[in-house]
VOFI-833496 format. One line per field, with one value per residue (C-alpha): x, y, z; residue number from 1. Coordinates in Angstrom, 2 decimals. Layout:
<sites>
x: (X; ...)
y: (Y; ...)
z: (Z; ...)
num: (NUM; ...)
</sites>
This chain:
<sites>
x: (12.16; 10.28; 7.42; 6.68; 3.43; 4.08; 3.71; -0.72; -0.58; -3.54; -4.83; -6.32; -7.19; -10.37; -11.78; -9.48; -8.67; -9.29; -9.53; -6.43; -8.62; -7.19; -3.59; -4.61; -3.34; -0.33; 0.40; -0.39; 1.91; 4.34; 3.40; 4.52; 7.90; 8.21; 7.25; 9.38; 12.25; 11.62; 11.93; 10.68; 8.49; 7.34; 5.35; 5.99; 3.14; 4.29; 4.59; 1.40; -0.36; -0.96; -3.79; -3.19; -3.38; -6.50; -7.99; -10.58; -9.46; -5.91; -7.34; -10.01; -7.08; -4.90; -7.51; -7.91; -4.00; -3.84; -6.95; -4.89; -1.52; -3.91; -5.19; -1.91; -0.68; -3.37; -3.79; 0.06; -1.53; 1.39; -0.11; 3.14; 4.37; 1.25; 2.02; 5.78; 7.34; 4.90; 4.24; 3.17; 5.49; 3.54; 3.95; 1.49; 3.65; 1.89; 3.43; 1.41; 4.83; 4.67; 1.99; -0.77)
y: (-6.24; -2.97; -3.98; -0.47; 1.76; 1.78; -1.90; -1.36; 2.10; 4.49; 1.79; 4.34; 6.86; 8.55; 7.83; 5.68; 3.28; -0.62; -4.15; -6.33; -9.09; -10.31; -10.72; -12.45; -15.85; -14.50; -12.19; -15.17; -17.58; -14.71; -14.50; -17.87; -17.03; -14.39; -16.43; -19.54; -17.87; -15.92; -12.39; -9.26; -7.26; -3.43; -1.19; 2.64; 5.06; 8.01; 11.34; 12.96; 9.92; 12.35; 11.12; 14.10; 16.72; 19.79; 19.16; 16.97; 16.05; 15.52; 12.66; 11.14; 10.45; 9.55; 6.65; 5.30; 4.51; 3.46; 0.71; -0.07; -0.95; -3.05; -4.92; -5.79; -7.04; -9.09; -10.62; -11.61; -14.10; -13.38; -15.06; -16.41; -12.63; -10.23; -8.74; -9.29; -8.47; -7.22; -3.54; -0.74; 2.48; 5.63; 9.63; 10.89; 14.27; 18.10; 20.90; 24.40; 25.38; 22.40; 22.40; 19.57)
z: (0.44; -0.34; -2.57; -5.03; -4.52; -8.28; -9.12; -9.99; -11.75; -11.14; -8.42; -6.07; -8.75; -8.05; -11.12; -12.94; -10.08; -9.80; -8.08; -7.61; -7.44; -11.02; -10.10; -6.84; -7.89; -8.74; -5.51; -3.83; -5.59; -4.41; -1.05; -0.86; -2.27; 0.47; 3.24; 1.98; 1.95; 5.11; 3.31; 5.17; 3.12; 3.46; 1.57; 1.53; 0.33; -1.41; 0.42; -0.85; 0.74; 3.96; 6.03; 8.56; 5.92; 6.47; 2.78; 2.42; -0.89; 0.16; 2.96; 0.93; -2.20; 1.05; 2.18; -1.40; -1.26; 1.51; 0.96; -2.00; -0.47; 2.09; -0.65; -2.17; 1.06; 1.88; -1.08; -0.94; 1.77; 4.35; 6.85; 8.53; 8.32; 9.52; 13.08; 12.58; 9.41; 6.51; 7.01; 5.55; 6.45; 6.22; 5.88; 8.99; 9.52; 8.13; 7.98; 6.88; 5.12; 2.29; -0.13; -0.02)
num: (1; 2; 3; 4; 5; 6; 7; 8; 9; 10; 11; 12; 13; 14; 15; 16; 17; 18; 19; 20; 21; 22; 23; 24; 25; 26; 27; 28; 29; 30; 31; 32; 33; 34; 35; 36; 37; 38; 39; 40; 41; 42; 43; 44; 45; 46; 47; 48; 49; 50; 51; 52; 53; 54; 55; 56; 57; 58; 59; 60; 61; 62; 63; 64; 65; 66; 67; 68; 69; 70; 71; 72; 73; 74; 75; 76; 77; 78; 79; 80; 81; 82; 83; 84; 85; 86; 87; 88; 89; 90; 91; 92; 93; 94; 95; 96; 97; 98; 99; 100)
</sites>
């Protein structure tokens, strides 16, 4: 099950971003859904999320999203899941011909 980048808007904003730490009961109470019912989950930053990109700007808004899709999946609790199914798929390609 794809869990959306979308779910916490403006999470990893620069200047509007947040905490999860309020929904963490509830992410965890799902977490336990997920793992009781054996469900694979993945997350799947966006495509400007590009860690390999030359602008400083571009990596440093990259990191934020990237610490915030952490967050959500570890406060899901997946701990019968981490190193097998709960990942995080990620955008690491650049090309000069594509704006950043």
């Amino acid at each position: 099950m794809r869990i959306s980048s979308e779910m916490f808007p403006f999470a990893s904003h620069a200047e509007l971003g947040y905490t999860l730490e309020f929904a963490k009961d509830e992410l965890e109470a799902v977490g336990q859904l997920v793992m009781k019912y054996g469900h694979r989950v993945t997350m799947h930053p966006g495509q400007f999320t590009q860690i390999g990109s030359p602008k400083k700007n571009v990596v440093e808004a990259s990191i934020r999203d990237l610490e915030y899709h952490a967050q959500l999946l570890d406060l899901l609790g997946l701990k019968g899941q981490i190193d097998r199914d709960a990942v995080m798929i990620l955008h690491m390609g650049y090309s000069s011909h594509l704006p950043c």
